[in-house]
N, C-alpha and C positions, 0 to 999 in steps of 0.2 A: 367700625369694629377694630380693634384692637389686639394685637397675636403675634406669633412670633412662628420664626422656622420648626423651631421644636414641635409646637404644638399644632401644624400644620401637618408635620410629618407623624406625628403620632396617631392623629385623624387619618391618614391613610393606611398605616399602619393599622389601627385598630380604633372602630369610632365609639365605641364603648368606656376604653379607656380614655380617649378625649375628654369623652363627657365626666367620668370622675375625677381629672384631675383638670380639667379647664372650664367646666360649668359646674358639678357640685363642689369644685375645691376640695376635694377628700386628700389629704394629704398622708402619706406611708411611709413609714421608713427606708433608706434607699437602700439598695441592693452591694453586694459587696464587690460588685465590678464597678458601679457607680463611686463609691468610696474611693476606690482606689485609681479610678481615673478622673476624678479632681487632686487627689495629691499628685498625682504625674503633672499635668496641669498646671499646677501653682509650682512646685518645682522650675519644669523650663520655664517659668515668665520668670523665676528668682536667677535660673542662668542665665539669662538672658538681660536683665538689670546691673547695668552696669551702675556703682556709688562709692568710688571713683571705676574701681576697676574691676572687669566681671570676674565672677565665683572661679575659683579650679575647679577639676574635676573632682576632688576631695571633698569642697565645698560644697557641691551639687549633692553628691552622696549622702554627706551631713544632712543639709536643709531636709531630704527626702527623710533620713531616720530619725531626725529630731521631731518632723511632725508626723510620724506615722502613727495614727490613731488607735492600734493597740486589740485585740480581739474582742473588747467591751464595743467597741462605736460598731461590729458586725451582729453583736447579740441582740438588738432593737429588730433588726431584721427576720432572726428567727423566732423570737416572742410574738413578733406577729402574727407570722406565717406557719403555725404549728406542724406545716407539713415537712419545714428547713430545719435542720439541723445544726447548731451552734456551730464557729469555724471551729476544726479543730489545731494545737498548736501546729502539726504540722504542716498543716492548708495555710496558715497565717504564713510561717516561713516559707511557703511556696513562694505566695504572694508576693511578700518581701524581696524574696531574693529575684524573683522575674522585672519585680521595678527597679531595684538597680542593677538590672543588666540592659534592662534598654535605656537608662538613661546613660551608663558607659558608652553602650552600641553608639547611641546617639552624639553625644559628646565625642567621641574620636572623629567622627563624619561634617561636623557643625560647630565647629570650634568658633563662640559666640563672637570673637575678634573679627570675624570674616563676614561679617554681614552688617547689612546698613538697617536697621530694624526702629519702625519710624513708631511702628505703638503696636503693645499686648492688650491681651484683655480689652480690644476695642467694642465699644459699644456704639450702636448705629441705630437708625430709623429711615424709613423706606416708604415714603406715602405713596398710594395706588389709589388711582380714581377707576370709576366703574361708570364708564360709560355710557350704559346701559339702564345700569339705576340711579344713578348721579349722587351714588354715597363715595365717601372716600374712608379711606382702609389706614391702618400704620403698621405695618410690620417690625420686628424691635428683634435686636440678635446680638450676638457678641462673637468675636473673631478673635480666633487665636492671636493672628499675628499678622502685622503688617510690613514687608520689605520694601526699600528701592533696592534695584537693579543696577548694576553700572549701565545697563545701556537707556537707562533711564525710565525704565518700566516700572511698574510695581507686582508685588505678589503677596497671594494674600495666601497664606499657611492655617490647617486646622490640622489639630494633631487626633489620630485613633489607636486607641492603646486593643482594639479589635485581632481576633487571632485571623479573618476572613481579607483577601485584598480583593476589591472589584475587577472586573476585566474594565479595559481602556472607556471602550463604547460606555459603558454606565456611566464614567465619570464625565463625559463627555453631556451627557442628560444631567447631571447631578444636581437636583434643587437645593440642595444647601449651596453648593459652590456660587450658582450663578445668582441665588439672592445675594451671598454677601458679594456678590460684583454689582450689584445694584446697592448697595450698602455703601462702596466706596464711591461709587458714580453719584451719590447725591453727595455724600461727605465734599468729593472735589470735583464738581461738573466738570470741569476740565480735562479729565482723563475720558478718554475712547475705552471702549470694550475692549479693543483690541489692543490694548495696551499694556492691561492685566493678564497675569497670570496666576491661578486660580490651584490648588495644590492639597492635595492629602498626605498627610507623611505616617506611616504605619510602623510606629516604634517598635514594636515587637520585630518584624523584619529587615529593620532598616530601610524601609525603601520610600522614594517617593514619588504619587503622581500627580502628573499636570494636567492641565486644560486650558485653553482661552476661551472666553465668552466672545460672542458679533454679536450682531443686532438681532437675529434671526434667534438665536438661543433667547437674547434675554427679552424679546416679545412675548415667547415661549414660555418663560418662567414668569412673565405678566399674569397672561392668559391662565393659566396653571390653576396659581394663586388664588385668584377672582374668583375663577370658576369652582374652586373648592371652598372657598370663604362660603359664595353664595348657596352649594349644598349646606352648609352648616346652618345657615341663618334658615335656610328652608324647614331643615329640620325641627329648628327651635318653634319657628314660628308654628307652622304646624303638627307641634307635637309630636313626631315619629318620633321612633326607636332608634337607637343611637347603638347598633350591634355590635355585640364581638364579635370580632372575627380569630377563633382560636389556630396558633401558630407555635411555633420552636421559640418564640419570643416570649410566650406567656411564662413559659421557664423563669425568667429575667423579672417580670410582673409582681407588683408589690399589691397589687388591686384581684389576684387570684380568689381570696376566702371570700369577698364580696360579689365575685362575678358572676352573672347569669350563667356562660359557660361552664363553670370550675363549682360552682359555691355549692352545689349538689355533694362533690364529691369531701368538701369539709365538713358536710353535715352530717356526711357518714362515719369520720374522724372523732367530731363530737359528741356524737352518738346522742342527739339532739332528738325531739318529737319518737320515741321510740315506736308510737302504736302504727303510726303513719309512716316513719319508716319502712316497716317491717312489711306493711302490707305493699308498697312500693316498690321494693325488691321481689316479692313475690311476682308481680306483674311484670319486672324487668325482665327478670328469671325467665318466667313462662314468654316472655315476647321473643328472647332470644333461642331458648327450646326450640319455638315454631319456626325459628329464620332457619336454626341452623339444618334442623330436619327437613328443611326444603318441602314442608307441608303446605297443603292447598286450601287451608283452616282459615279464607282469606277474612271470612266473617269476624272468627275470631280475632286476628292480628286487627281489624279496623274496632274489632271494642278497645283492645287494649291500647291500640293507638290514641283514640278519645283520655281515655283514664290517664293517659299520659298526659298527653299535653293539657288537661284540667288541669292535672297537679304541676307542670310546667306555667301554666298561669296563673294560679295558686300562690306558687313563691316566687315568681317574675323568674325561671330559668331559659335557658337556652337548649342544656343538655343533664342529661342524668345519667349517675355513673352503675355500673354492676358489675357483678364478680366476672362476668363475661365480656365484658365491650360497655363502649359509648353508645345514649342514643343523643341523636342530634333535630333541633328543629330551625329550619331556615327561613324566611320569609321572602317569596319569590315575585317579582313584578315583572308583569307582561308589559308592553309599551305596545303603542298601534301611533304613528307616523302622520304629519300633514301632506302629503306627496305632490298637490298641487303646491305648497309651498317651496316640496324640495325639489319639486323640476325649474322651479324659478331660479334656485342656486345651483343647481349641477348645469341644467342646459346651458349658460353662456361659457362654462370650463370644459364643455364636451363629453362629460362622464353620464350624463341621462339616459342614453340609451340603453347603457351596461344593466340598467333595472325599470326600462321600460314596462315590463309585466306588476312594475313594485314592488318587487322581491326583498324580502326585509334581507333576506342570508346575501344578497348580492351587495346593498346597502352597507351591513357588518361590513362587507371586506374589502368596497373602496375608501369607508373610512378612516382606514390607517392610511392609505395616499393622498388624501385629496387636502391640501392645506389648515390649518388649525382653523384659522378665523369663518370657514366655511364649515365646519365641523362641529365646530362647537354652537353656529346658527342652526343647524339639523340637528343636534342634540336639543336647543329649544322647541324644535319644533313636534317633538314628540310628547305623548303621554300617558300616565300609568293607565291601562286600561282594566289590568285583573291582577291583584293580589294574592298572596295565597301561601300558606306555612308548608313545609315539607317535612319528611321527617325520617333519617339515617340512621342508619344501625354501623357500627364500627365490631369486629370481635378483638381488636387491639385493645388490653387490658391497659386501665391507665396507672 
């Protein structure tokens, strides 16, 4: 298989959108945070190119307003998404004027003379064998930026034009960082993990942070990998559902009017199927009536429960919207355990006894302790024993 960090992290992210934009290929307009953080982007690689001698800071400024794309390259965005509304000129000069102030911020701090910057825009490949099933993998990425160090190290730099900074510990786990430290470890076997230093710079802030990858992390970011490639391929293979998982993200989502989660609520927008509509709200109506009156009508809430997810599986949703709240439906798996198999892994670490009775909740909670490579053996050794749909009521108006 074939994939890359992005689309790895968007699978965990949301495996819904995975599947529209890395298996059916449905391609959308990008977003206008997306637009405007590839010109930042192409920008510093233009400061940064020196032919003979690097840009001023005049020049940067220029490069940035010579290619800025203009409020036309944001309107594809809202034609899409009838629920966004076109930028307006003032949000355009927001925009504007926030990108060059962090490329000033930026340029006072990294005056491009001062650093040894060995390639942008690097592109890499990362093969991963699975030893387990004996396929191998390519992982594919591209890197802001590559340094040496005077002390002879290297560091590899991505830039986030994001208003959010991580705490330390996150960056410390960060699967982006440590693949592209696997990116540079194949590029020049010759470099140690610890050699690299590994960096997010948050233009907006001016700030920036570090990490160094060991062995122990990028085993980590191995394992990771695999183990989510091989959910994915599970999936495919046997047909499961590729869910949304609805978030503060979906905001950002160009895949909203099509998604099982969301696409209820532009159906109501477009005022589509009116007869079926109408009678669907009624039943929304009434389901939410009975929640919020705390009535004992259990009978009734389970017809209308049914009428619902009919019509949930009717139009392949997740969720349907109403003048009062979201309803939600989830699909839940129970797992049941091989325990002779897991006393065979815990008993030589010592940790067996802690669920001698086979307590699955005691299980849960030595598996954040007990090493990855055993972990993730006990995660094969289980399986889905009961499946089963749920189904939420939200009164948060959407």
């Amino acid at each position: 298989m074939r994939t890359s960090y992005s689309a790895i992290d968007t699978y965990r992210q949301c495996p819904q959108k995975y599947k529209f934009q890395n298996i059916d290929r449905i391609r959308v307009p990008k977003g206008r945070e997306a637009i405007f953080g590839t010109l930042i982007h192409a920008t510093l690689k233009f400061m940064f190119t020196s032919d003979p001698l690097f840009p001023t800071l005049d020049e940067v400024v220029a490069h940035f307003r010579e290619h800025w794309p203009g409020r036309e390259a944001f309107e594809a965005e809202s034609k899409h998404d009838s629920r966004k509304t076109a930028l307006s000129a003032e949000e355009e000069k927001a925009y504007f004027e926030e990108g060059v102030k962090m490329l000033k911020k930026f340029y006072e701090k990294n005056a491009p003379w001062n650093f040894t910057v060995l390639d942008l825009e690097s592109r890499f490949e990362v093969v991963l064998a699975d030893e387990k099933t004996g396929e191998t993998h390519i992982l594919a990425g591209i890197m802001d930026r590559i340094d040496k160090l005077p002390d002879g190290s290297y560091e590899i730099i991505d830039y986030k034009t994001a208003k959010r900074m991580p705490a330390q510990t996150a960056l410390d786990d960060n699967l982006q960082l440590s693949l592209y430290s696997l990116g540079l470890q194949t590029r020049w076997p010759h470099i140690k993990p610890e050699d690299i230093a590994l960096s997010l710079y948050f233009l907006k802030h001016g700030e920036k942070l570090s990490t160094r990858p060991n062995t122990a992390t990028t085993l980590k970011t191995k394992e990771h990998i695999l183990r989510t490639i091989a959910e994915i391929q599970e999936k495919i293979r046997s047909n499961k559902e590729f869910e949304p998982m609805p978030s503060a993200l979906c905001n950002w989502c160009g895949y909203r009017p099509m998604c099982p989660a969301w696409k209820h609520l532009y159906k109501r927008t477009k005022n589509l199927e009116l007869r079926t509509k109408d009678e669907m709200d009624a039943i929304v109506k009434e389901y939410f009536e009975i929640k919020k009156a705390e009535q004992k009508n259990e009978v009734r809430l389970k017809e209308l429960q049914e009428q619902i997810k009919d019509y949930m599986r009717q139009e392949g949703l997740t969720r349907v919207f109403g003048e009062q709240g979201i309803i939600s439906q989830k699909t839940i798996q129970r797992y049941e355990y091989d325990f002779e198999k897991i006393r065979s892994l815990l008993s030589p670490i010592g940790r067996w006894e802690e669920i001698l009775k086979a307590d699955e909740t005691k299980l849960k909670k030595i598996m954040k302790e007990i090493p990855a490579s055993i972990r993730n053996e006990i995660e094969n050794a289980r399986k889905v024993s009961k499946e089963y749909t749920v189904m939420s009521a939200s009164f948060k108006k959407p």
